[in-house]
N, C-alpha and C positions, 0 to 999 in steps of 0.2 A: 394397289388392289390387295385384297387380304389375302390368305392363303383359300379361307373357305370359297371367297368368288373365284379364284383362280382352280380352284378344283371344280368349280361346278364348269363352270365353263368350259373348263376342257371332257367335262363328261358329257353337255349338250353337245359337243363336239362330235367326241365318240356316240352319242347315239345316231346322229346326220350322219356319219359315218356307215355304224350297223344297219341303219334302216337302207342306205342305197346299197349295199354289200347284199341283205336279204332279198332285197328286190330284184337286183339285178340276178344271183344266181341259187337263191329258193333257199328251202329247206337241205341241210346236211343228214348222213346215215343215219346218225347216230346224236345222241347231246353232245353239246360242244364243250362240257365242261363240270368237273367230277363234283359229285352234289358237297362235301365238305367244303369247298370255294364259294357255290351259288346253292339258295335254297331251290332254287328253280331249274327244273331241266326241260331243255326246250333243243330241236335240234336250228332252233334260226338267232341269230344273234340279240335282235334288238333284247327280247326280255332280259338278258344278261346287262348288257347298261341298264336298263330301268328298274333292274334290283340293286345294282350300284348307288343310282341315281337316290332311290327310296333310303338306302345305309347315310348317302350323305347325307339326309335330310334329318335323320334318324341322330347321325353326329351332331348338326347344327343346332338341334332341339338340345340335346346332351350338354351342350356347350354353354347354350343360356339359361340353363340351371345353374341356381345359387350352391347347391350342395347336390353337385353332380360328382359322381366317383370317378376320380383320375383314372381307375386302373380300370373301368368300364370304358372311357374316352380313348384310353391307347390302343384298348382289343378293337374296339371299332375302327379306331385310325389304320390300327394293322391291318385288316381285315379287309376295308376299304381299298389299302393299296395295292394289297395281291390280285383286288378282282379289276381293277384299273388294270392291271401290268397284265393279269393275262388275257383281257380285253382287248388291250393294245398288240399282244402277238399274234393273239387270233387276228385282228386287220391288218397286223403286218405282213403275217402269213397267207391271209387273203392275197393281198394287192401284189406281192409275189407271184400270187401263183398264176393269178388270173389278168396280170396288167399287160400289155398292148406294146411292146417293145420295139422300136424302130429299129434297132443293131443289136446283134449279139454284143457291144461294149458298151451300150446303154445298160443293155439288161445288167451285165456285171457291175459296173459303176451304181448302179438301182439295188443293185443287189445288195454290194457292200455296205451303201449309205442302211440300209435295211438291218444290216448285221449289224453295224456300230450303233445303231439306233436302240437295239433291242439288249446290247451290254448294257450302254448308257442309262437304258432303265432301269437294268438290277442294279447297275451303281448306286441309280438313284434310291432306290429300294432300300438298299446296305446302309446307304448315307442316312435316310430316314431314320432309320433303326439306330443307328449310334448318336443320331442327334438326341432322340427319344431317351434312349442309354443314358448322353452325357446330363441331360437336364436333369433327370434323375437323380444322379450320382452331385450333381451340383446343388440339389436341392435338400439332399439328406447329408452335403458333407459340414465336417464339422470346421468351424472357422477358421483353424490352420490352416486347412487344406482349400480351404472355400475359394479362393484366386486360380490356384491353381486347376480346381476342376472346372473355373469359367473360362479359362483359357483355351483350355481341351475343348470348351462346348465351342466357342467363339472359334475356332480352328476347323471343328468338325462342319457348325454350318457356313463357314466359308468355303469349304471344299464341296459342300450343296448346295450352293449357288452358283461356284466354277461350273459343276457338273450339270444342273439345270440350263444354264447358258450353252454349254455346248452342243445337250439334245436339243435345245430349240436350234442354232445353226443348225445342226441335221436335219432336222422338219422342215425347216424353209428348203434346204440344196435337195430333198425328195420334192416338196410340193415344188420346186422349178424344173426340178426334172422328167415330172410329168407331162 
């Protein structure tokens, strides 16, 4: 699966997600989320995925352009990630606050899986960004050095695919432990 179905997919996700989160316990005080991140300020979650949802689509257009700008394609890419990751904390932080706990060592164990979840993503986050870095840096280096700076990229997305594999065990040991 490409990277673009696997993003989208995990944003229908998140929206299944926001929309039973809004339903279930309404509107929040205040917006959930400082307008530089989302053009849109809303205090219920769904419209924050479906401005995500709208970027990747915005990306994928971007993408199938002949003489589309790299450095348009990255602010988007970045752009994209941050509202993903703080989309992701906000339901993380939902399901926290508001989930159904059988034992005070359920909750903790729920807890933690929750915590390591939410590194896991800035890792992911970081890992993105130096992958992004190393292409770069491998794309404008000059051919002495050209080995060496694939090596470094081929290093770095190996260590984003370690990382990706272990938030997905995490997702599976919360959605079991549900």
């Amino acid at each position: 699966m490409s990277h673009l179905k696997q993003i989208k997919s995990h944003l229908q996700q998140l929206l299944l997600q926001a929309e039973q989160i809004d339903s279930q316990q309404g509107r929040a005080d205040n917006a959930l989320f400082d307008r530089t991140l989302f053009k849109c300020s809303s205090t219920l979650l769904t419209p924050y995925v479906k401005e995500a949802l709208l970027l990747y689509k915005e990306l994928k257009t971007l993408q199938s352009r002949q003489n589309s700008s790299q450095a348009q394609a990255e602010y988007l890419s970045e752009r994209l990630i941050n509202q993903v990751t703080a989309v992701q904390r906000e339901l993380a932080t939902h399901k926290l606050q508001f989930s159904d706990f059988s034992t005070p060592q359920d909750q903790t164990e729920l807890s933690e899986l929750y915590r390591e979840l939410m590194q896991h993503n800035e890792w992911e986050r970081r890992l993105i960004e130096m992958v992004t870095t190393k292409q770069q840096l491998w794309q404008s280096a000059s051919k002495s050095t050209k080995n060496q700076a694939k090596k470094a990229l081929v290093l770095t997305e190996q260590r984003l695919a370690r990382c990706q594999k272990s938030k997905l065990a995490i997702e599976k040991l919360i959605e079991s432990n549900k």
